[in-house]
N, C-alpha and C positions, 0 to 999 in steps of 0.2 A: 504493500500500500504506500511507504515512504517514495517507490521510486516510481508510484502511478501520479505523486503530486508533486513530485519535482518532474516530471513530462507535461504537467498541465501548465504547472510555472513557467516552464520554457518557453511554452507556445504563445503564452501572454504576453512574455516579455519579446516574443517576435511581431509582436503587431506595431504596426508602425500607425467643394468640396472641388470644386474645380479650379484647379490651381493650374498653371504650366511650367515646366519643367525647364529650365535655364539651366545650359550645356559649358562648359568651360573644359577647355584642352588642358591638362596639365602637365602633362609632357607626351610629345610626339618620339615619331619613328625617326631616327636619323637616318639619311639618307633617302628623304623623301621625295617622289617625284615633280621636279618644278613644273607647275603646269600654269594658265595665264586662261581666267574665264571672263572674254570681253563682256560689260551689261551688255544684254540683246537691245537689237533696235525694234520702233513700234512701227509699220507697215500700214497706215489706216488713217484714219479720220479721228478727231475728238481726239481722248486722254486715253493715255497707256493705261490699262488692267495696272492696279495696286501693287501687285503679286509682283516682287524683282526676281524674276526666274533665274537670271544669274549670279544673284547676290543667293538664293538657296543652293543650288548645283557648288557655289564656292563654297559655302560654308558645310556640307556636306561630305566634299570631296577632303577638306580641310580635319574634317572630324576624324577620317576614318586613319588618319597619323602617317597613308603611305603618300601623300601629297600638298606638296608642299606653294598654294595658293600665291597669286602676285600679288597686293592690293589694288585697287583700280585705278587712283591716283599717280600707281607710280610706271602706267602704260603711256606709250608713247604712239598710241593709233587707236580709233575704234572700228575695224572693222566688223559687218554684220554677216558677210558673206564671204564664199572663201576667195571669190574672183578678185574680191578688195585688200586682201591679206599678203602683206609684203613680209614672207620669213625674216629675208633680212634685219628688221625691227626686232623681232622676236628672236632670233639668235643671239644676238646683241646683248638683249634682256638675259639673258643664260634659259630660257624658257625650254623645254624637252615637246609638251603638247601646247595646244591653243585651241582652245572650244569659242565659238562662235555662235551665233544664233540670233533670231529676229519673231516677232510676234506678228499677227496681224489677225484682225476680224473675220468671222467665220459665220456669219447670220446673229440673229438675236441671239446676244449671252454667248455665243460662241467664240470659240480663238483657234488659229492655226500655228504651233508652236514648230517652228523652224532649228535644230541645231546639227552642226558639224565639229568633227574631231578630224584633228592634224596633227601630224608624227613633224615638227618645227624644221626638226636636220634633213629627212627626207623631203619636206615640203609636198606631202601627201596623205592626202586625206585615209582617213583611219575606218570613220563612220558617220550616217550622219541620216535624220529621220525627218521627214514631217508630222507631226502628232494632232492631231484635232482632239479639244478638250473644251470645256466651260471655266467660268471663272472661280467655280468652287472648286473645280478639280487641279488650277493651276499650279498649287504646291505640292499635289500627287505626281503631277505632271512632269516638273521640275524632279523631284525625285527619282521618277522610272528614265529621267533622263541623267540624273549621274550616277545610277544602276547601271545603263550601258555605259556612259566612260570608264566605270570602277574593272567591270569587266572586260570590257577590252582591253586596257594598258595593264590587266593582273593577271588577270587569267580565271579570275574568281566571280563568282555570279556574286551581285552587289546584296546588301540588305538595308538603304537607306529610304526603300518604299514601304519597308514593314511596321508592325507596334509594338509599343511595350504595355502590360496590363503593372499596376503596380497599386499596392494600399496607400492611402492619406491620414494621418490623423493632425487634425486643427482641434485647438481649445475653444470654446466658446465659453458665454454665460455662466458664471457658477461654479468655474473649474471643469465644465461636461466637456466630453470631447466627441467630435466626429468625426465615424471612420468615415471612408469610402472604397470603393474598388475602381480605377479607373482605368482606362484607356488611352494611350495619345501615343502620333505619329514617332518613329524614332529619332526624329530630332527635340519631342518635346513638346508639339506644337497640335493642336485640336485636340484638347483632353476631353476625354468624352467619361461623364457618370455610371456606373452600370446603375451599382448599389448603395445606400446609405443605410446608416447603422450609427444607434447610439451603442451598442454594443460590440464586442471584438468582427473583427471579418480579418482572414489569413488563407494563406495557401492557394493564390491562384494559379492557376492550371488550364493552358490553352489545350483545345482538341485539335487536332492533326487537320481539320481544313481552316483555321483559323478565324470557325465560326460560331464557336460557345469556346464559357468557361466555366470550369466548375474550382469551386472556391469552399472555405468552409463560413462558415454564419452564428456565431453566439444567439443569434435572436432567440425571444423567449428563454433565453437564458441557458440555455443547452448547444453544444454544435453541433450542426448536424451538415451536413454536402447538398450544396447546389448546381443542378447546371442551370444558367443562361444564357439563350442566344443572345448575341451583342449586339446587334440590329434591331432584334425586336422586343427587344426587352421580357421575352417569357423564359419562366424559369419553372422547376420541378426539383423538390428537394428527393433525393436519390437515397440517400443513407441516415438515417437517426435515432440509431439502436444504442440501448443503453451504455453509456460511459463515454470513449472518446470514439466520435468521426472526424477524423482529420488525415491530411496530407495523401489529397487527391494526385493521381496522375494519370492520364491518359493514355491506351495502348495507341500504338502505331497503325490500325486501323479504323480506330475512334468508336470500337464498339464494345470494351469493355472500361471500367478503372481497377488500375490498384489504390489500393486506399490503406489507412491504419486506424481497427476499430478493436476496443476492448470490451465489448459486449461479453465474452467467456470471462471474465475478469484481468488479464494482461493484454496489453498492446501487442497486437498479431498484424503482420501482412494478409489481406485475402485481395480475391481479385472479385470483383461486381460486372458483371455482365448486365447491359443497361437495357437491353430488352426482352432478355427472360427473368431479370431480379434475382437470378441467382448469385449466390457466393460460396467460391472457391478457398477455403482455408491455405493460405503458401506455406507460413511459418507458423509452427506449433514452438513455444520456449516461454522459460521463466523470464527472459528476460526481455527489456524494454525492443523493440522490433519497430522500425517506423519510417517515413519518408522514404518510400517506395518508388523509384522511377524503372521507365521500360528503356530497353535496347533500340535501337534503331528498326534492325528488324524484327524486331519482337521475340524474339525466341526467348530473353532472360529479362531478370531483374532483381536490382541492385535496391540494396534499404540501409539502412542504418540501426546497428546492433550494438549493446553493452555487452553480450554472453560472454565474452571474452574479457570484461571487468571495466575494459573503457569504450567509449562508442567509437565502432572502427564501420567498416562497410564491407558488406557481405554482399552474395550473388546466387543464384538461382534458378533454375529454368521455369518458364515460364507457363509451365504445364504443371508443375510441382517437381520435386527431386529432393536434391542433396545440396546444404547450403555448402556457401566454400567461401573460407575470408579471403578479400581481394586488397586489403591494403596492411602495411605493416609498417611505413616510415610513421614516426610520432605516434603518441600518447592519444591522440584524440581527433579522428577523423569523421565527417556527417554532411549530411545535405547532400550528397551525389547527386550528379544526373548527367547521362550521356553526347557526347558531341555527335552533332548530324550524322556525320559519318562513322559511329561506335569506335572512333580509333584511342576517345582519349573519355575520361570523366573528369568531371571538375567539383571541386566539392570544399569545405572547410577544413583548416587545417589547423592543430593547435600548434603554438610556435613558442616557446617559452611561457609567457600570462595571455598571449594575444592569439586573436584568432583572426586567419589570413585565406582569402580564396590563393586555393593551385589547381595545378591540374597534374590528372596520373595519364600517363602512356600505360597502356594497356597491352600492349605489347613486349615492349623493355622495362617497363615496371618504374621508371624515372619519375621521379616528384619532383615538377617546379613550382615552386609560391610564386604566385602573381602580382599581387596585392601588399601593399605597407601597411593595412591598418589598424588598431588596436582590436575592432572589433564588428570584424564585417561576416556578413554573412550571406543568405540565398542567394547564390551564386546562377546564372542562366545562360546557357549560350545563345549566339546570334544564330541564326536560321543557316547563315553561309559557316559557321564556327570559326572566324574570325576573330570573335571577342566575346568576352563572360561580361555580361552586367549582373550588377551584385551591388548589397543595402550595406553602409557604413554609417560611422559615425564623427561627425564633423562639429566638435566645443557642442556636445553633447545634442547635436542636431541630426534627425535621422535625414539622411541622403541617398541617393542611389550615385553610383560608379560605375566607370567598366573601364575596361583592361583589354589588350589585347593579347593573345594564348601567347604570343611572347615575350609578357611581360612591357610590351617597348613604349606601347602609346595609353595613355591613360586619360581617363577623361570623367568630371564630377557633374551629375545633374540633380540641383539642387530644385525644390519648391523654393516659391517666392515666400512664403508662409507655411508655418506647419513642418509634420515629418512627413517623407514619405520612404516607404517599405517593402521587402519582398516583391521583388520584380522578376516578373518573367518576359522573356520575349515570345514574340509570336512567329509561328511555322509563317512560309511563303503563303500567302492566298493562293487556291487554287479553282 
């Protein structure tokens, strides 16, 4: 019983209404790509659309630490097309690419967004799209368009068009506080509500077409597992059996969860099947068993175990079997969960008094710490596994981070107000 309420305590203290997320670099990739993104020009009548499509594509391409942005002020040409574009200028500048581009009217509320990519020393164009969009869609827009820069000049599919779901909590009135669960683009930008809660809300959990989540919910004073579609706002609470429902995770075909409930009296892995209501018992033990995530390709899954005296991270097939511990550097390993491609997991690591995201190769077995901070935690990979974003603590301010898997580029996104917590990213939309 001592160590059913220090598992409850934990989870409390992991909680962290519409706020936006302010992005600061705090240190880059050296050796980044100098690339030079002219503002687009307006091709039309009346006033340029709001929306600086090149001032997002920079700041974007800028974030992700392998590209190293010009300012605009310190260009010496605007070109909008590439027939206008003298390398020469651009060699000069030490520039490697040059994105171009131009906007113009497309019917009512519509726009036609124009860009090109140029390899500066070849002085040959790389890639280059017309996109028709509206004016809401302008900064989706912008994003699927330094998704193709990102992937071209890397070689890697971008993930600057996807989201992050993450908790809020603001003080109001009285000392009360309100949670939320929220939504917004990965730069920060269109935070969208799911849920509101004067009670705990934790553990969100995107479904593999990046169209519900399932979260868990204090309401009523018990937790219990929700999905919500994020569109439509309907939900269905899935699990709320006695004692603990928590730490929901998704299979890789989005038709079962793993979850961790103590209905038998000890926190067990089982898997819930969302359209027969069945559940699969995984782990039977004394001891605490919990945050359960799936494989890539579903065949296993990884949880976090004390059986061995401190919580380390154990594995499992996903059918049932024989558990098998999978990590042994440090005292105190948790939070797992797999990169896109099962080659690596990233999870918490204890590091002297301080708890630090790494990541394990799974393969060669190598721990690297990622992360400096005294005490970070729910670590998430990006959809392309590029980068963990993961919740810290900044002069006792809850923040979200991210990191790139090599440690090299790091980057703090802070609420304006308030803490915010537990961040997961979201799969590619499909």
């Amino acid at each position: 019983m001592k160590k059913l309420l220090i598992f409850i305590v934990l989870l409390f203290c992991q909680m962290a209404h519409s706020a936006p997320l302010t992005i600061e670099i705090t240190e880059s990739e050296m050796g980044a790509l100098p690339i030079a993104v002219v503002p687009f020009g307006w091709q039309g009548p009346g006033q340029a659309p709001s929306e600086d499509i090149a001032a997002i594509i920079d700041a974007d391409l800028k974030r992700s630490g392998r590209f190293k942005t010009m300012p605009s002020k310190d260009m010496i040409a605007s070109p909008h097309t590439g027939t206008n574009v003298d390398f020469r200028d651009w060699r000069v500048l030490g520039m490697e690419s040059l994105v171009v581009g131009q906007v113009k009217p497309n019917g009512v509320g519509g726009y036609i967004v124009r860009f090109q990519l140029f390899d500066v020393f070849k002085g040959e164009q790389l890639t280059g799209y017309s996109i028709p969009t509206t004016a809401r869609d302008l900064r989706a827009t912008a994003h699927h368009i330094s998704d193709l820069i990102y992937e071209k000049l890397t070689g890697q599919r971008g993930a600057f068009a996807t989201r992050v779901a993450y908790i809020t909590s603001i003080a109001h009135a009285e000392g009360q506080r309100k949670m939320a669960l929220q939504v917004a683009d990965a730069d920060g930008y269109h935070p969208q509500t799911i849920v509101t809660s004067t009670e705990p809300l934790m553990s969100p959990a995107w479904s593999p077409d990046g169209l519900k989540l399932a979260y868990v919910s204090f309401e009523k004073g018990r937790p219990s597992i929700f999905v919500q579609e994020v569109y439509t706002g309907k939900r269905q609470r899935v699990a709320s059996f006695k004692g603990i429902n928590g730490a929901p995770a998704w299979s890789p075909d989005g038709r079962k969860l793993a979850l961790t409930l103590s209905k038998d009296g000890n926190p067990d892995i089982f898997i819930l099947d969302l359209a027969k209501r069945t559940l699969l018992p995984l782990s039977r033990h004394y001891a605490i068993d919990t945050e359960p995530a799936w494989s890539p390709d579903g065949k296993y899954i990884i949880w976090t175990s004390d059986r061995g005296g401190r919580p380390q991270i154990y594995r499992i097939p996903s059918g049932g079997g024989k558990a098998e511990r999978i990590t042994f550097e440090g005292k105190y390993n948790a939070r797992a969960s797999y990169s896109p491609d099962g080659k690596l997991i990233t999870m918490v690591t204890q590091i002297g008094r301080e708890f630090r995201i790494s990541v394990l190769d799974l393969a060669s077995s190598q721990l690297q710490v990622l992360s400096d901070g005294s005490l970070d935690e729910s670590p998430s990979f990006a959809p392309n596994g590029s980068m963990v974003i993961y919740a810290t603590k900044i002069k006792g301010q809850g923040e979200l981070a991210a990191v790139s898997v090599d440690g090299r580029v790091k980057q703090r996104l802070a609420l304006q107000v308030g803490d915010v917590r537990e961040p997961a990213w979201a799969p590619y939309s499909q």
